[in-house]
C-alpha positions in Angstrom: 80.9 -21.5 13.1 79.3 -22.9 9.7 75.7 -23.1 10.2 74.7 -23.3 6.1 75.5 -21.8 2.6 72.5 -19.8 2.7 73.3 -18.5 6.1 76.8 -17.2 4.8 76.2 -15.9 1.8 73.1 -14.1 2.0 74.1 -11.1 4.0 77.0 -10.7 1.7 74.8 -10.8 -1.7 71.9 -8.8 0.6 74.8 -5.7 1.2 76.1 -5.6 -2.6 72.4 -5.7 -3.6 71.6 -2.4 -1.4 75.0 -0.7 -2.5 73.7 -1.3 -5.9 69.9 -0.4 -5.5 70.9 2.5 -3.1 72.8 4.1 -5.4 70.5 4.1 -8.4 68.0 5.1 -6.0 69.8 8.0 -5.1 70.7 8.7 -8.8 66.9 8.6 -9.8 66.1 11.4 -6.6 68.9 13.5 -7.7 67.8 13.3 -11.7 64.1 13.9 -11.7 62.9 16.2 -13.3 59.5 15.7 -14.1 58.3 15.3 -9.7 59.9 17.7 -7.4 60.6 15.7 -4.1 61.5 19.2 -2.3 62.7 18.6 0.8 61.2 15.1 1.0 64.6 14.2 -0.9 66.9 14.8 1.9 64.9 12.3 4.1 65.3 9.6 1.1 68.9 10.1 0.7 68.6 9.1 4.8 66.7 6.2 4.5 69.2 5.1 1.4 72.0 6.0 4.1 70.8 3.9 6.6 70.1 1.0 4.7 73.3 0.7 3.0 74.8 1.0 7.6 72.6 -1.3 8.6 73.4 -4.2 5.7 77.0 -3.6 6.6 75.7 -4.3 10.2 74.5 -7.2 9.3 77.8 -8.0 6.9 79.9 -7.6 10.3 78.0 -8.9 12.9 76.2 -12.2 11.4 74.3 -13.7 14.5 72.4 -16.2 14.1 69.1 -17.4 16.7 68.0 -20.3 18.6 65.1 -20.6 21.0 64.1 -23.8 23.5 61.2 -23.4 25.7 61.2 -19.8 27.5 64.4 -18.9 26.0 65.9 -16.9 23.2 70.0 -16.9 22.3 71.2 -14.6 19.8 74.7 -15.3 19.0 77.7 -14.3 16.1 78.5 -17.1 14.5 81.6 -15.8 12.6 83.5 -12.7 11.2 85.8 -9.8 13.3 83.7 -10.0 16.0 83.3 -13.8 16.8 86.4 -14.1 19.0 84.9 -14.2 22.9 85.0 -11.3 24.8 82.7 -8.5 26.6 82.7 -6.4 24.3 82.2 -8.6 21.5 78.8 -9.6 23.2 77.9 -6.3 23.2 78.3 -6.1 19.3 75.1 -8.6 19.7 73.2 -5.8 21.5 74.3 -2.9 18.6 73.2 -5.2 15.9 69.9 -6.1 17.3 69.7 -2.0 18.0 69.8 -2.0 14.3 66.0 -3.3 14.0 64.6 -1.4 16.6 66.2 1.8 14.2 64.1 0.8 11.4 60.9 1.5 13.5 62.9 4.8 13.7 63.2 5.5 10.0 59.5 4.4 9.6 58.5 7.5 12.6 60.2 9.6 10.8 59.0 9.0 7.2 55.3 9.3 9.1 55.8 12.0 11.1 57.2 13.9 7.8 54.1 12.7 6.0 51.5 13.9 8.5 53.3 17.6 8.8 53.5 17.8 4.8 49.8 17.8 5.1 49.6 19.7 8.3 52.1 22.2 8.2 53.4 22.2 4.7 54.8 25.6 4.8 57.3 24.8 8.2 58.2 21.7 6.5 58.9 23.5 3.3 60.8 26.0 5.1 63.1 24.5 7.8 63.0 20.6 7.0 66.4 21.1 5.8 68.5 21.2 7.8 66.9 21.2 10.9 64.4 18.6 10.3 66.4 16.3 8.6 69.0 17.0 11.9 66.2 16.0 13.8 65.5 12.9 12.4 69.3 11.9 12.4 69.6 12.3 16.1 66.0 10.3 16.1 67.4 7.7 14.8 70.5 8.1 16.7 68.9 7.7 19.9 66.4 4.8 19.0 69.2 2.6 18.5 71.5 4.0 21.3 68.5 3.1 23.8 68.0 -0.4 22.0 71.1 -1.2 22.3 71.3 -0.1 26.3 67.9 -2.0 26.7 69.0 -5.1 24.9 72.5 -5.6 26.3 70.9 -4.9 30.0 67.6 -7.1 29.5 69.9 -10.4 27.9 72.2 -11.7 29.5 75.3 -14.2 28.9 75.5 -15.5 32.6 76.5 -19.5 33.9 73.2 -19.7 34.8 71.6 -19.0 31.5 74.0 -20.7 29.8 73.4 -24.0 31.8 69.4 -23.2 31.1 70.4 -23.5 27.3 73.5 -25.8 27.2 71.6 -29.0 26.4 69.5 -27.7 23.1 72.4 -25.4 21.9 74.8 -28.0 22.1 72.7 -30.9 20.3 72.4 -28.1 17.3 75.3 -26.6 17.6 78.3 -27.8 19.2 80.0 -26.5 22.4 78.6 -23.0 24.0 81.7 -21.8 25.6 83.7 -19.8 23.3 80.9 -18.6 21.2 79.5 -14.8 22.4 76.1 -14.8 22.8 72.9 -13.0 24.4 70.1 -14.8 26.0 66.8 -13.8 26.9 64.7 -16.0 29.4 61.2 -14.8 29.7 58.0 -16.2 31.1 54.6 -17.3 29.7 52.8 -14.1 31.5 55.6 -11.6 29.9 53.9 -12.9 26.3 50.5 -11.8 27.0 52.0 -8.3 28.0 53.9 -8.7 24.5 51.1 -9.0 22.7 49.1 -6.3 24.2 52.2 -4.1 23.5 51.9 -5.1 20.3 48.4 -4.5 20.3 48.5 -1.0 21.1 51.1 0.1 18.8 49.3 -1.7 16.0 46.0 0.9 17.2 48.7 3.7 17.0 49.5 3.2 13.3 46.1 3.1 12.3 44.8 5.6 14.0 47.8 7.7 12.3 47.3 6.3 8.7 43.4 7.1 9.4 44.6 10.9 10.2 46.5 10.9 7.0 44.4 9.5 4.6 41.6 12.1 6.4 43.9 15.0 5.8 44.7 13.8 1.8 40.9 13.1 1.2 40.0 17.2 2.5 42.9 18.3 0.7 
C-alpha cells in the first residue's frame, strides 16, 4: 500500500542518517581525549546501539495510523512483513514495543545519572559489565512486556474490523488483506490516561529536582 512519498521514503533516509550519525558518534566517544566518559561510555555506545535497531525497526515494519471516533488502527503498509498473517500482526505489537523501549533507554540514562552523584564509587567500579548488563536486560524486558501488552490489549477481530471498515476504507481502500491492530477505547479510559500521564510527568520532576539538588551540593 502507497500512502505518500514522504511516508516511504522517510524511514529509509531516517535509518542511513542514524547509521551515519551513530557511527561518528561512537567515533567521537572512543577518540576523546580531552573528557573522560569512564564508564558513562559503555551506556552511550548502548544508546547508539539501540538507535541504529530501532530505525531498522522502523525500516522493516513501516505501519502507518488511523483513528475514527474511539478507535485507533495501527497497520504495515508494505515491506517483508505486509503479507496477512498472525504473525505478521504481531510484528505491529514488536514495533510499537520499540517506543515503549525508548522510555527504557531514558530510565536507564537517569538512573545512571542519579547513582553517579549518589554512589559514584559502585558505579565507577562495577558499571561495567554488570551495570551495563543490567540495563541491556532493562531494556530487554520493557519491550518484551510492550510487546505482550500491546498485542493482548489490540486486537484484529470481525467485530473491530466492522467498527472501522467504513473510515478505513474511504481513506484507504479495502481492510481485508492488510494486517493490522486496533484499539477501541472509551471516553472514561482518557481521563485515566491522562492522570497516568500526570503522575509520571510528577515522577520525572521530582527525579530531575533530586539531581539538580545533588549537582548544586556537590
Amino acid at each position: 500500500m502507497f500512502i505518500n512519498w514522504a511516508h516511504c521514503l522517510i524511514p529509509k533516509a531516517f535509518f542511513i542518517l542514524s547509521i551515519i550519525t551513530n557511527q561518528v558518534f561512537i567515533s567521537l566517544v572512543k577518540t576523546e581525549r580531552d573528557f573522560h566518559f569512564g564508564n558513562y561510555k559503555y551506556l552511550l555506545y548502548f544508546l547508539a546501539m539501540f538507535d541504529i535497531i530501532a530505525s531498522l525497526t522502523d525500516l522493516l515494519i513501516p505501519v502507518c495510523i488511523h483513528t475514527y471516533r474511539s478507535a485507533i488502527v495501527v497497520f504495515i503498509v508494505n515491506g517483508f512483513y505486509s503479507d496477512k498473517s498472525i504473525t505478521n500482526e504481531s510484528c505491529i505489537a514488536f514495533r510499537l514495543a520499540f517506543i515503549g523501549g525508548t522510555y527504557a533507554i531514558l530510565n536507564s540514562h537517569f538512573i545512571f545519572r542519579y547513582l553517579s552523584l549518589r554512589q559514584n564509587y559502585y558505579v565507577s567500579k562495577y558499571f561495567y559489565p554488570y551495570g551495563l548488563h543490567s540495563s541491556v536486560c532493562f531494556v530487554s524486558m520493557h519491550i518484551f512486556l510492550w510487546f505482550c501488552v500491546t498485542d493482548k490489549t489490540m486486537t484484529s477481530n470481525d467485530e473491530a474490523k466492522e467498527y472501522m471498515r467504513g473510515s478505513f476504507e474511504q481513506s484507504f481502500g479495502n481492510m481485508e488483506n492488510i494486517n493490522m491492530k486496533i484499539w477501541i477505547f472509551s471516553d472514561a479510559g482518557i481521563g485515566y490516561q491522562n492522570l497516568q500521564n500526570t503522575i509520571k510527568n510528577l515522577d520525572w520532576s521530582s527525579l530531575t529536582a533530586e539531581i539538580l539538588k545533588r549537582i548544586e551540593t556537590q
